[in-house]
N, C-alpha and C positions, 0 to 999 in steps of 0.2 A: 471038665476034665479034673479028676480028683488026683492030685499029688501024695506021694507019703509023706506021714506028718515028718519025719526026718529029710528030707529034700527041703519042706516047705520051713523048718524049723532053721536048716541050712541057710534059704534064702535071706531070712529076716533077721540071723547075725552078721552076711555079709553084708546085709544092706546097712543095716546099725554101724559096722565097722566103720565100712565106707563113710558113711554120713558123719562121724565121728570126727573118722583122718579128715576129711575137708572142714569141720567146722573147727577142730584143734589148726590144721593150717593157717586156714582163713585167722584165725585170735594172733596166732606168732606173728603173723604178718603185718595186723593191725597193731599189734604192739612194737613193733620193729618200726615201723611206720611213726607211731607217737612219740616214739623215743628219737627220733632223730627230723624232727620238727624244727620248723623255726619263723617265728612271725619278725616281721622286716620293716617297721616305718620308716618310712624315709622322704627327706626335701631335696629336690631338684632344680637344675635351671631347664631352659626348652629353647629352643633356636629353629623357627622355620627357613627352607631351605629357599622360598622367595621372600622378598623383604630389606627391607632395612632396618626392620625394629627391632630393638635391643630384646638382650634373653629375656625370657619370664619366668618368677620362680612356682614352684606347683609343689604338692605333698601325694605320698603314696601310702597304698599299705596293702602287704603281699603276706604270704605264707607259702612255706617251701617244703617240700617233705623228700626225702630220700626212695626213689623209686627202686634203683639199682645199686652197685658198688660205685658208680660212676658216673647215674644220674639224679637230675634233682626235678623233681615238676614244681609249676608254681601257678598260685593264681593269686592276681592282684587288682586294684582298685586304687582310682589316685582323681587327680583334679586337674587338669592343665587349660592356660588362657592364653591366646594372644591376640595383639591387634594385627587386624591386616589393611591393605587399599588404604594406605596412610592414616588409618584410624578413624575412617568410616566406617570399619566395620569390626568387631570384637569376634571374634572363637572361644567358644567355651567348650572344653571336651571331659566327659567323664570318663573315661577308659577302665572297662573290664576285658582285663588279659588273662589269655594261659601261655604258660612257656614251659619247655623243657630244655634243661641247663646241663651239659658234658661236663664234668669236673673229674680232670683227670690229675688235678692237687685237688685237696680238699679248702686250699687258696684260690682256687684261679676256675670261672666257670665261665662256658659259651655255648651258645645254642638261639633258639630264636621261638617266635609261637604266633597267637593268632589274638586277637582282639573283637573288640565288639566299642564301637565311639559314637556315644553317646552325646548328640553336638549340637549345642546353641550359637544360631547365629543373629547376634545383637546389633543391630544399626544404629548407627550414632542419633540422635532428636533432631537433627538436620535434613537426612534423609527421607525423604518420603517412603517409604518402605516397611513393613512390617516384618517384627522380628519371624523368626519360624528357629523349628529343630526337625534336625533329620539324627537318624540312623546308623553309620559305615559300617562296614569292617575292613580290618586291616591286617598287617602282617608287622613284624618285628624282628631284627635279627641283632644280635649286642653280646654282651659279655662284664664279666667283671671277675674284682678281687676282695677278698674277705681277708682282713689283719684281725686275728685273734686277739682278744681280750681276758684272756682266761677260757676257762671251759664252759662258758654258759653263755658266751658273748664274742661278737665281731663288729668292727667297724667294716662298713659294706659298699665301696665302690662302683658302680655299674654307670653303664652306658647303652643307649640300645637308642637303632635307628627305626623311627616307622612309619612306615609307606603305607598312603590310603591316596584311594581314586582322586584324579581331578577334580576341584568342586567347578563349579559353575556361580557367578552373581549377577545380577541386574547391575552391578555397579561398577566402573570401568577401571581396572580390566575384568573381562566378563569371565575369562578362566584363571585360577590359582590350583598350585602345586601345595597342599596343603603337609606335605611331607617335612620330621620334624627331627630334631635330634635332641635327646636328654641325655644328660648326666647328673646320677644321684649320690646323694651322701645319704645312707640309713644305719641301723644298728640290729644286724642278725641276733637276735633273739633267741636261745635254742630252749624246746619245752618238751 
């Protein structure tokens, strides 16, 4: 079917237009995006929620970016250990998180997200048993406050509970609640 060259002529600056407006969008947004950045390290303690062993401290490090007026997404990376079964057996967790954080001060954020834990389980040289690593995922729900340091800086308070499946041991007791609670001290970063 042959078009007039002016229909066809029509078509191919609407479609340029078009592809314009979205590619001009898409760069505002990605620049809106970069402009309100912020990478986040931060030291923590951690407290499982069976046990008696004292907290353990862990290090993190996240990056935040403003999605909304009022949200922030985030995805982070961090280290956390503890012993458990009175220290015949070690937890090692890598945790890669995402979260989305409500901040309705530009002080004060809550929300929660979803993980991926990454987890060595170490047996004391006692033990007859061999180490292994599994896999979780998990969930996270927490909050925090950011005290300004100027325009390019915060000190970053946060707290976040999270909850991952029952594990299982050969070692007695055979089940543990592997559920943990952090609280961190970092330095919002804005870039």
């Amino acid at each position: 079917m042959n078009r007039p060259r002016s229909s066809l002529a029509r078509m191919i600056l609407w479609r340029l237009a078009a592809g314009l407006t979205l590619f001009l969008a898409s760069l505002w947004v990605g620049v809106e995006l970069a402009r309100a950045g912020e990478i986040v390290p931060a030291i923590g303690v951690s407290r499982t929620l069976d046990g008696d062993e004292p907290s353990r401290t862990f290090a993190s490090l996240a990056i935040r970016g403003d999605l909304l007026p009022l949200l922030q997404a985030e995805v982070g990376v961090g280290y956390h250990s503890e012993d458990v079964l009175d220290q015949e057996l070690e937890v090692r967790m890598w945790p890669v998180t995402a979260s989305l954080w409500l901040t309705p001060l530009p002080a004060l954020y809550a929300g929660g997200g979803v993980g991926w834990y990454h987890t060595t389980f170490d047996y004391a040289s006692g033990v007859p048993l061999s180490d292994e690593t599994r896999e979780n995922y998990g969930v996270h729900l927490g909050g925090g406050l950011k005290v300004p340091l100027g325009g390019a800086a915060a000190v970053d308070l946060g707290g976040r509970y999270v909850m991952l499946r029952p594990q299982e041991s050969p070692l007695i007791p055979q089940h543990f609640d592997p559920d943990f609670w952090t609280t961190t001290l970092g330095l919002a970063i804005r870039f």
